[in-house]
TORBAKOL-201857 format. One line per 10 residues: their letters; for each residue x, y, z of C-alpha. Coordinates in steps of 0.25 Angstrom, whole numbers, padded with zeros to 4 digits. Layout:
<nodes>
a) X:Y:Z | ...
</nodes>
This chain:
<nodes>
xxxxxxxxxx) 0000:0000:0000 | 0006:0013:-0003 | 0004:0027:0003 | -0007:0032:-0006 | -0014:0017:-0003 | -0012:0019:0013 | -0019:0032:0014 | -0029:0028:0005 | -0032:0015:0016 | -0030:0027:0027
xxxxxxxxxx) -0040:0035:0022 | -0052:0025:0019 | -0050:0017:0032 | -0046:0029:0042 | -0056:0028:0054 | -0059:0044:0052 | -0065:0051:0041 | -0056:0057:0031 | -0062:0067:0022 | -0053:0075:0010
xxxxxxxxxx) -0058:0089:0005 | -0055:0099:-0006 | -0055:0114:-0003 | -0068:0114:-0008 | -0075:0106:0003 | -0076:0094:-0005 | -0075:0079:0001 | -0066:0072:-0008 | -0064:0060:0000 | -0069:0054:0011
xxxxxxxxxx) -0065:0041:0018 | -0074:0030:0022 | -0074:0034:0037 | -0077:0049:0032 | -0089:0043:0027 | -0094:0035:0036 | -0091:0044:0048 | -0100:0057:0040 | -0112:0044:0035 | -0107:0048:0020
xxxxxxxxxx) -0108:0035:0011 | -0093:0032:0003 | -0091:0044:-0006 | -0103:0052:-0003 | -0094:0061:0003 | -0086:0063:-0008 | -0088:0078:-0017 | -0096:0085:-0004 | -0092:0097:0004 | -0086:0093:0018
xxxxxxxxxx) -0096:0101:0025 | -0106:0090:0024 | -0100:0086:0034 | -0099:0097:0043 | -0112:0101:0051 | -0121:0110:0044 | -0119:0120:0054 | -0105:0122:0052 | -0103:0118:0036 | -0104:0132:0031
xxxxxxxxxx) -0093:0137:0041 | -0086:0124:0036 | -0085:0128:0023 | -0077:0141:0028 | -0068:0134:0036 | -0065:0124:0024 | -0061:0136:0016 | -0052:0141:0026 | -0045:0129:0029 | -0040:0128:0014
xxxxxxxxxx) -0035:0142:0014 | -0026:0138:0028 | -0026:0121:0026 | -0018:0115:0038 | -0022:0102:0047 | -0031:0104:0057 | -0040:0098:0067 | -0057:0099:0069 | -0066:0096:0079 | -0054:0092:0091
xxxxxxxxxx) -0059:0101:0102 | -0071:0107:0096 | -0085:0102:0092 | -0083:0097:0076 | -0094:0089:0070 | -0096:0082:0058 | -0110:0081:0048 | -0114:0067:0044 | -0123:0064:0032 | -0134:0063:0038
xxxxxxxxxx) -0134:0076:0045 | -0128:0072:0058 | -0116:0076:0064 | -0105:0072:0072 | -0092:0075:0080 | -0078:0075:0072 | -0063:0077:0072 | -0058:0081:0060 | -0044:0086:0055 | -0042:0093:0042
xxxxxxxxxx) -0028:0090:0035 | -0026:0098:0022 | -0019:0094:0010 | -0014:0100:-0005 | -0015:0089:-0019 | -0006:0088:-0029 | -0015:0097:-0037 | -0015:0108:-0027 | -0029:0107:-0022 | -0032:0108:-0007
xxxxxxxxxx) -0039:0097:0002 | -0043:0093:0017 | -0043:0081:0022 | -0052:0079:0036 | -0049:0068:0045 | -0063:0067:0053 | -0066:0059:0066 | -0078:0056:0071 | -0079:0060:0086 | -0094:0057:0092
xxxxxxxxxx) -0089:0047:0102 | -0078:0055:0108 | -0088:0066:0107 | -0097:0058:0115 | -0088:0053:0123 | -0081:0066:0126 | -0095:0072:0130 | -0099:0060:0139 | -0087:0064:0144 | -0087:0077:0146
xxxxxxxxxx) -0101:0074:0153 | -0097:0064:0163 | -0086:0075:0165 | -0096:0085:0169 | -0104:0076:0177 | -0092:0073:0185 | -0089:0087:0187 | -0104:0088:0191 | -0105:0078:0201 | -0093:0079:0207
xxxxxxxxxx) -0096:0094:0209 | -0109:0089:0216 | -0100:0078:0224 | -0091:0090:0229 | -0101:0100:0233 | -0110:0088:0239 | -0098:0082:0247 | -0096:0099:0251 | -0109:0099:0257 | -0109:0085:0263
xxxxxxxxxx) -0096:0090:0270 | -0102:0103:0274 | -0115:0098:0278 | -0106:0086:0287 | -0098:0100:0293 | -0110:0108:0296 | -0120:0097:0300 | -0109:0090:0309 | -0106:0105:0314 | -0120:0107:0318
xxxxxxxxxx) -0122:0095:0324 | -0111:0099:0335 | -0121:0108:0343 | -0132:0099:0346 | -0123:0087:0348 | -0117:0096:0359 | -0129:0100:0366 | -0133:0084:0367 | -0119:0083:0374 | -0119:0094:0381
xxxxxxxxxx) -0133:0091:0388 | -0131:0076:0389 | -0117:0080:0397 | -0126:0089:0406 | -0137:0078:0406 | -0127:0069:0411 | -0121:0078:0421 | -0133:0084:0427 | -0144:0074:0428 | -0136:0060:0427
xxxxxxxxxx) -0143:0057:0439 | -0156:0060:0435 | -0156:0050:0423 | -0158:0036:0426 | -0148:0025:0420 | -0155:0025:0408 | -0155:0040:0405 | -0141:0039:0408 | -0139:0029:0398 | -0147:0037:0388
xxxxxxxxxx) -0139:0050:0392 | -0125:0043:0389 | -0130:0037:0375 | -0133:0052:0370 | -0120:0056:0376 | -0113:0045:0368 | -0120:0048:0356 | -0119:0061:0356 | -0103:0060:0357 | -0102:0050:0347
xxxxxxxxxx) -0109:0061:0338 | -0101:0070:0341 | -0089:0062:0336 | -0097:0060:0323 | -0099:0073:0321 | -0085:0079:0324 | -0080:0067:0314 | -0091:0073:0304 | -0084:0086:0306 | -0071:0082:0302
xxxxxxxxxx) -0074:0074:0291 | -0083:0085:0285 | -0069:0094:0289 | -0060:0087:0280 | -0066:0094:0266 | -0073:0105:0273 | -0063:0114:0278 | -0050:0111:0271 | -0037:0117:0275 | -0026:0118:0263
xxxxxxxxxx) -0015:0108:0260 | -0004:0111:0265 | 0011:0103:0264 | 0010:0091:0276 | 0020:0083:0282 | 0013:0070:0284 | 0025:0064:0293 | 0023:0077:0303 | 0008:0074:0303 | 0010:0060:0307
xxxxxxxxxx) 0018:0064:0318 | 0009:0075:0323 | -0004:0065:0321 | 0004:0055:0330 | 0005:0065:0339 | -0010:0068:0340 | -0012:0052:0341 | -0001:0050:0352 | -0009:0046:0363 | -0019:0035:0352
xxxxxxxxxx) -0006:0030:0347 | 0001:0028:0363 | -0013:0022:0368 | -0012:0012:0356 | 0003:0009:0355 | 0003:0013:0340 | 0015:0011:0332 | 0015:0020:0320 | 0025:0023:0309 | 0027:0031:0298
xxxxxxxxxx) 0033:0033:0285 | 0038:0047:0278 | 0028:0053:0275 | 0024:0064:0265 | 0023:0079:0265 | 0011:0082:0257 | 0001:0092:0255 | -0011:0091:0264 | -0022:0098:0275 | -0013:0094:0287
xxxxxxxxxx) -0025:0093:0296 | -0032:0082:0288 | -0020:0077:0286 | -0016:0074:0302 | -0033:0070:0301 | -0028:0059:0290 | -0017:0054:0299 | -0023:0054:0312 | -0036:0047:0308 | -0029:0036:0301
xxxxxxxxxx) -0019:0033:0311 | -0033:0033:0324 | -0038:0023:0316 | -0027:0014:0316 | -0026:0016:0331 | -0041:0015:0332 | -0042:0002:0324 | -0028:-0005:0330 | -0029:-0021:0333 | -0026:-0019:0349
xxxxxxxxxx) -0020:-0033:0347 | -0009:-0025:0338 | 0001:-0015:0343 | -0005:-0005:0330 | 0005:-0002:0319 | 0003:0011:0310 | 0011:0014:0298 | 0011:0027:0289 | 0017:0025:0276 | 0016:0035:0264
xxxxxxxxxx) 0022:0033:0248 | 0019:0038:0236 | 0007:0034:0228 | 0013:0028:0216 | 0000:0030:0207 | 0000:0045:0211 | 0012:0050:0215 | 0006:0063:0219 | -0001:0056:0230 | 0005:0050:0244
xxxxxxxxxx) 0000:0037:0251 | -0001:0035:0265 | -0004:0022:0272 | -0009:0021:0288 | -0007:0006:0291 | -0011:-0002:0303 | -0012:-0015:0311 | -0024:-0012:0315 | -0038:-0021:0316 | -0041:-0017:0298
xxxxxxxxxx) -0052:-0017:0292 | -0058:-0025:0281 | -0055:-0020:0267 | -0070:-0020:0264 | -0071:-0007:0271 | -0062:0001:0266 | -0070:0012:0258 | -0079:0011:0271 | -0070:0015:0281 | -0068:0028:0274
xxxxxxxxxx) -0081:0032:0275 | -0088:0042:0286 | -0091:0035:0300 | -0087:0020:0294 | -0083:0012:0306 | -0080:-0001:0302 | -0079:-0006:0317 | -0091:-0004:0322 | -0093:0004:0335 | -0080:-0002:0341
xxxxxxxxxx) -0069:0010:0338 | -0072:0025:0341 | -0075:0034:0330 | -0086:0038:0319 | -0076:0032:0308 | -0073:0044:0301 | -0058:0045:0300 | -0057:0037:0289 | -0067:0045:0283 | -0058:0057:0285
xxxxxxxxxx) -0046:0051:0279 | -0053:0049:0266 | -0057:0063:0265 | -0045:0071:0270 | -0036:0060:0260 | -0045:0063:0249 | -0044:0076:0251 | -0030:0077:0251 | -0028:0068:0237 | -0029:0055:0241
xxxxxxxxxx) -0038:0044:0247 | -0036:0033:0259 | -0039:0019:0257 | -0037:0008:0269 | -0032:-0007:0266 | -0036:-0015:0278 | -0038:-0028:0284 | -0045:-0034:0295 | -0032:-0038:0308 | -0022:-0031:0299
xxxxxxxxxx) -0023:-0017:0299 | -0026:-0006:0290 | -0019:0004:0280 | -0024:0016:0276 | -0019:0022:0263 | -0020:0037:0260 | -0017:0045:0247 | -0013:0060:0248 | -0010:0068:0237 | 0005:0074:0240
xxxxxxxxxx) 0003:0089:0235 | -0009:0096:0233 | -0013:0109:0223 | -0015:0119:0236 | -0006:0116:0246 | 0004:0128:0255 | 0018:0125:0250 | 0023:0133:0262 | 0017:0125:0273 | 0020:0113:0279
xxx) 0012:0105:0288 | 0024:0101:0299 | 0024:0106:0314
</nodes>
């Protein structure tokens, strides 16, 4: 096969239409996918003005444009980032690419050859797209200012449930006080449920507070060094850690940007709960490792492991959630610390996950992003 044969077989069996023009608008060949692409039968093409194919409303400008092109012929592309369509035979029209490549005969005379592609499913596609896209925005534009007012309204209600709770306190204290004798075993009974309820209340509610705190009054991020933080958190928990004769080590840790009160928050809950949920057969170990997370590197990994009583791993998007307690009644709290971890990593670029198993411990595996757009390059957390 020689050259002139090869593009002969290119230009019958491209995949897109190729049309060829004179200067004067006329179709002077047309390819079989040329054709079949505008509905025409083979050669019914040939002879006609190329603004058949161009929607009625824009033919006339066509044939302007047509006319400049020949005075200034160069390559160029149609339709790549605006809105081009193309006019079947019966009237009905549809998205196209096309390129226009100019070229001189022997004899002198001018002609265009047009490379057209037929986009309607990447149209389609792009504007499914482009409405998913939109959607998303939509929705996730509802989910931010829905979690806003679920926070607000967790602050506010939580707030104002403080008065009331304390007047219950208050006047059950005094109840007790002053007219304990006057009540007989069963009223006394009565008096010191309400007392108990109302305090476990008011653990709820301060919890609710805090968790509500977390999102709804943020402090900026600052530069934090997570091994000064450990020591002052150890610190806070001396007299839990002496009491339980906890051994905890730690690796090098990170300097990274972060809101150093949520931060100490991150660390102290983590470390209470391996203290709260030790095997008191087990002297309890804790570990504090950190590396660099090999998918991201933009993004540190710290891991809290323990020899404590675990957990099974069913549980484990479970224990994250506001006032889970997997054990019952048996340990103290409302089983939102976890909870709080989640939010304040979350919010710091990361996530928390836990691996766990009944008798042999638990780890806890938190992602933080290392640097943030906004943080103060002239201070560091270190006292």
């Amino acid at each position: 096969m020689d050259g002139k044969e090869g593009l002969e077989a290119l230009f019958e069996f491209a995949s897109e239409g190729i049309l060829v023009a004179n200067q004067q608008g006329d179709i002077i060949r047309a390819n079989p996918a040329a054709e079949k692409m505008f509905r025409y039968g083979k050669d019914e093409l040939l002879g006609r003005k190329v603004e058949i194919l161009i929607p009625r409303r824009a033919a006339t400008r066509h044939v302007q444009e047509r006319s400049q092109f020949h005075k200034n012929p160069h390559p160029r592309s149609m339709g790549i980032g605006m809105d081009l369509y193309g006019r079947r035979k019966d009237d009905t029209e549809f998205p196209v690419e096309v390129s226009l490549s100019p070229f001189t005969s022997k004899e002198g005379e001018g002609y265009v050859i047009a490379f057209v592609i037929d986009i309607s499913i990447r149209k389609t596609q792009d504007e499914i797209l482009k409405k998913n896209h939109h959607e998303l925005q939509y929705y996730a534009e509802e989910l931010k200012a829905s979690n806003a007012e679920l926070e607000n309204f967790a602050y506010v209600s939580s707030h104002d449930l403080q008065e009331p709770l304390r007047k219950i306190q208050s006047f059950g204290d005094r109840l007790k006080t002053v007219e304990a004798d006057r009540l007989s075993d069963q009223g006394k009974d009565y008096l010191n449920r309400v007392l108990n309820a109302a305090a476990r209340m008011q653990v709820l509610i301060n919890d609710l507070l805090l968790f509500s705190r977390v999102t709804s009054r943020n402090l900026p991020f600052v530069s934090v060094n997570l091994n000064q933080l450990l020591k002052e958190v150890l610190s806070d928990l001396e007299v839990s850690v002496e009491k339980t004769h906890a051994v905890i080590t730690s690796e090098e840790l990170p300097v990274i940007d972060a809101e150093p009160t949520q931060m100490r928050q991150l660390f102290q809950n983590l470390i209470s709960n391996s203290i709260k949920f030790r095997n008191p057969e087990t002297p309890l170990k804790i570990q504090i490792t950190s590396k660099t997370n090999k998918k991201t590197p933009g993004l540190v990994e710290l891991s809290f492991s323990d020899n404590g009583i675990g957990f099974e791993e069913k549980y484990n998007d479970r224990i994250f959630n506001i006032f889970q307690r997997l054990e019952g009644q048996k340990y103290e709290g409302s089983g939102i610390g976890l909870a709080i971890c989640r939010k304040i990593a979350i919010r710091h670029g990361g996530n928390i996950v836990a691996q766990s198993e009944p008798g042999k411990g638990s780890s806890f595996l938190v992602t933080l992003a290392v640097t943030h757009l906004t943080p103060d390059p002239n201070h560091t957390y270190e006292h």
